[in-house]
N, C-alpha and C positions, 0 to 999 in steps of 0.2 A: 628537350627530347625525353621521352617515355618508351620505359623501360619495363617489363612484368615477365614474372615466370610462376609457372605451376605443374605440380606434379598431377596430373589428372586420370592419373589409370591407365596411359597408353592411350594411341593413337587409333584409328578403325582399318580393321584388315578387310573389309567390304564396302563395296560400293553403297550408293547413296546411306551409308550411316546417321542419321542424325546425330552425330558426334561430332561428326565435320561442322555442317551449318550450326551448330550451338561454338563450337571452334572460332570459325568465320565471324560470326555476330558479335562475339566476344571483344577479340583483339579489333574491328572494327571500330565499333563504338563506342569504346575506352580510348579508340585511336592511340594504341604502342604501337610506336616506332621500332621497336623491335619486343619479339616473345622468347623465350626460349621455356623450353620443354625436358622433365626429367622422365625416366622410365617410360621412353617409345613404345617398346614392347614388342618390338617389330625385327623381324628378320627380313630385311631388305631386298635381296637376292629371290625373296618369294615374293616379291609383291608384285603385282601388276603395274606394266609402265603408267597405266592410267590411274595411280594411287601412289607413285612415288611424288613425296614431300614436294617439289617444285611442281608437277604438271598437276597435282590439287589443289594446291594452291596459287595458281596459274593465272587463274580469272578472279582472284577475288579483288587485285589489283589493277590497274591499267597495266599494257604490256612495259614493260622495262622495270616495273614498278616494287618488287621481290624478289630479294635473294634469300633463299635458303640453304643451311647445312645440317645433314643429320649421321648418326654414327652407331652401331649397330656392332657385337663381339665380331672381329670376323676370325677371331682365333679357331673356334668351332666351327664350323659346320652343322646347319640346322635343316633336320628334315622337317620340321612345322611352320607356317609363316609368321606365328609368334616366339619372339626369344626373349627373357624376361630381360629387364634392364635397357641402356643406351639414353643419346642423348639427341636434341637437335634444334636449329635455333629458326628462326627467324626476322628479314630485317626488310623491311617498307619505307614507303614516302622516303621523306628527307636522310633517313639512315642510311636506303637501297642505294643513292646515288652517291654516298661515299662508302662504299664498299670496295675494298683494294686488294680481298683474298678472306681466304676461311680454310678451315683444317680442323685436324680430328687429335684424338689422343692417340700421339704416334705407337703406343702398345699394340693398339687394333683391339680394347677391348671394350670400347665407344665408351669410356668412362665420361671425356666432355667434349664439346663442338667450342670454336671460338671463329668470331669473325673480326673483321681488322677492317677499321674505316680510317680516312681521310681527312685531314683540316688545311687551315692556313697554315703555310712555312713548311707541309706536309709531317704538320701535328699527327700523330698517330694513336688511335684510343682501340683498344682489343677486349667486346665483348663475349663472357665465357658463362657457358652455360654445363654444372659438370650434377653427375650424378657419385653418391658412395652408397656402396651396397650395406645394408643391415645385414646383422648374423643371430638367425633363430636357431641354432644350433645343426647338427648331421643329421637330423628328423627329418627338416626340412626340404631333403632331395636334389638330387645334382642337377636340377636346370635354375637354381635359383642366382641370381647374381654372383652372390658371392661364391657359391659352387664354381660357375666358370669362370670368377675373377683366380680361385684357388688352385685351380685346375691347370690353368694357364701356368701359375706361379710355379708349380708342382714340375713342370715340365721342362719350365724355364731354370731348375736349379735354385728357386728364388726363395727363402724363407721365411719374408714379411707375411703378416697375414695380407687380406687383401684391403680391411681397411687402412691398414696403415701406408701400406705401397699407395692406394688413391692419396690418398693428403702427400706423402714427400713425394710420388711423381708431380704431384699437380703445384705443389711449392719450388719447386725444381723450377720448373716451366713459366712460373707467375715472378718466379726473380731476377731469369734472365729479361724477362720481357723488362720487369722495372728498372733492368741497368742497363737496358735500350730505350730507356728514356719516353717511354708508354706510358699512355693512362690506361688503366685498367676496371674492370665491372668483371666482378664472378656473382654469378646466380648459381646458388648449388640447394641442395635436398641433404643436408648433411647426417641425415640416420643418427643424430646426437646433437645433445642441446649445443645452439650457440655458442653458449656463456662455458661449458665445460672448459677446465684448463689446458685438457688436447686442443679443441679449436680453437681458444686466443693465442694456443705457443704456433698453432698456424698460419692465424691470422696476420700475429705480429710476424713472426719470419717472412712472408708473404709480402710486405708493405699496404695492408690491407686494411680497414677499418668496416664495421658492422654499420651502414650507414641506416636501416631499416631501427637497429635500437638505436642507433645515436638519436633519431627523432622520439620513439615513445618509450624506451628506456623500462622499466617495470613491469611499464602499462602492457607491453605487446603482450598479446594472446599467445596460445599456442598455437600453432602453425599443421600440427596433427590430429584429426578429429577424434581419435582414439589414445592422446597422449597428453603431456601436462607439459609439454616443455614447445620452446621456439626452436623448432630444426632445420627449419628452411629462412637460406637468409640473403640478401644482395649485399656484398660488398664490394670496397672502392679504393682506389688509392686517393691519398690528399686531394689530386687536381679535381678530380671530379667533383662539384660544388651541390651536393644535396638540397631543390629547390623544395619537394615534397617529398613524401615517400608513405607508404600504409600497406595495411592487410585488407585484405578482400573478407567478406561472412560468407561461412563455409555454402550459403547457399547463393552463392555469388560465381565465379570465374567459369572456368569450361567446369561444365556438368555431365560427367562420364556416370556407367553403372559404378563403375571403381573409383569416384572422385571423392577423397577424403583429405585432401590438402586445403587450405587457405590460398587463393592466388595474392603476391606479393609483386610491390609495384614502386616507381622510383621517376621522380621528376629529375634530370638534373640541367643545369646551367651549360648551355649546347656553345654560347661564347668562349665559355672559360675555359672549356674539354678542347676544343678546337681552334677557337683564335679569330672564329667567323662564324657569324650566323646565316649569311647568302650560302644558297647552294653554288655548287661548279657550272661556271656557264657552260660546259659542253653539253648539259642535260637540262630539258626543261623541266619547269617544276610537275609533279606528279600532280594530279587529282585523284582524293579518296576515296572508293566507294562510300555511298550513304546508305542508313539503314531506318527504317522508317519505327523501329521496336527499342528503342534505347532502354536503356536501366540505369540504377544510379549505385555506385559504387558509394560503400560506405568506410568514410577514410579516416583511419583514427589520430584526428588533427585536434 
């Protein structure tokens, strides 16, 4: 199964965008199984039914063939149809048809999306797709992530900043899941290197492993086109069996006006996570749209 996430600028708040169809072609023709998505961008509640995340992405699959979930602050209240920050995933072909539920970050401050599929003996593996907001300082302006992450907090009587409450809500959440006996995948945008000793004291409490450096270790790039360090990263608990994994060239993945991330990407072992490689007979198997434009991703193996 294939697995990819990128932070790509947000999502299009108007109709026929070519953001979408570079979107579509993308995840497509790299054929992942599932995407997930950091910094939407999107205040939901204003978008038109014919641009919410399922009914546009509707058709790119055969019917039955795409579940999606996306997640948006709804602490605020937005008079604009963009809200900076959120998250949302997506899951296809072979993944769409062990989908058993999906949910948000019960804050409501759409910090991640995670979906819950299905195996043999009713194995359970929970992909997470989360965003942590950066801090350029109170120059910055109150609509920026962290603004309404702090805002929230602010209200809430809560004192953490808001990077820190993202990492231990989301450790909180990633423990229980691992002492219910889940396999787990987070794809996150973590606004800080990897390798700092905040996110390994996360990782390790998590039951998590950096499966993206466990493969190029040194070698991996940077992950921010404007930065020196890998901040975007897929990790895994044990069971999940790392078949490949790489980075995309920055002139590779979804291509937004705002796309300055690396898309990041993860083979793993679909037997081992689940206990079976046959889909569920109550559903037949899907056929994937074809695209007649392929490209070729360049994977640093």
């Amino acid at each position: 199964m294939r697995v990819g996430f990128q932070n790509f600028g947000g999502l299009p708040s108007k109709s026929r965008d070519p953001l979408d169809d570079n979107f579509r072609r993308w995840i497509i023709e790299i054929k992942f199984d599932v995407f997930g998505i950091s910094e939407v961008n999107l205040y939901w509640p204003k978008v038109k039914e014919a641009l919410q995340l399922q009914e546009r992405t509707r058709e790119w699959w055969e019917s039955g063939c795409v579940h999606s979930v996306a997640a948006h602050n709804k602490t605020n209240k937005c008079e604009r149809i963009n809200q900076w920050g959120g998250t949302a995933q997506l899951s296809a072909n072979q993944a769409a048809h062990r989908v058993v539920g999906s949910g948000r970050d019960p804050s409501g401050l759409g910090r991640w999306v995670w979906t819950k599929y299905r195996g043999k003996n009713n194995r359970i593996m929970r992909i997470v797709t989360a965003y942590r907001p950066t801090y350029k300082g109170n120059q910055a302006g109150p609509f920026t992530v962290h603004a309404q992450h702090k805002s929230y907090l602010n209200r809430t009587n809560d004192t953490r900043s808001p990077r820190e409450a993202m990492l231990q809500d989301l450790e909180k959440q990633l423990r229980k899941w691992f002492r219910d006996g889940e396999s787990s995948i987070l794809m996150m945008d973590c606004n800080e290197s990897v390798k700092s000793p905040r996110m390994l004291r996360f990782l390790d409490r998590s039951g998590l492993r950096n499966v993206t450096l466990e493969r190029h270790g040194q070698e991996a790039p940077p992950t921010y086109k404007n930065g020196s360090s890998v901040i975007d990263g897929i990790f895994a608990t044990p069971s999940i069996v790392c078949r490949r994994a790489g980075f995309c060239g920055y002139d590779q993945g979804v291509q937004g006006d705002r796309s300055d991330h690396r898309c990041l990407w993860l083979d793993f072992d679909l037997a081992k996570a689940f206990g079976n490689t046959a889909l569920p007979s109550a559903k037949p198997q899907a056929r994937c749209l074809k695209c007649n434009d392929p490209r070729i991703v360049h994977r640093f193996n």
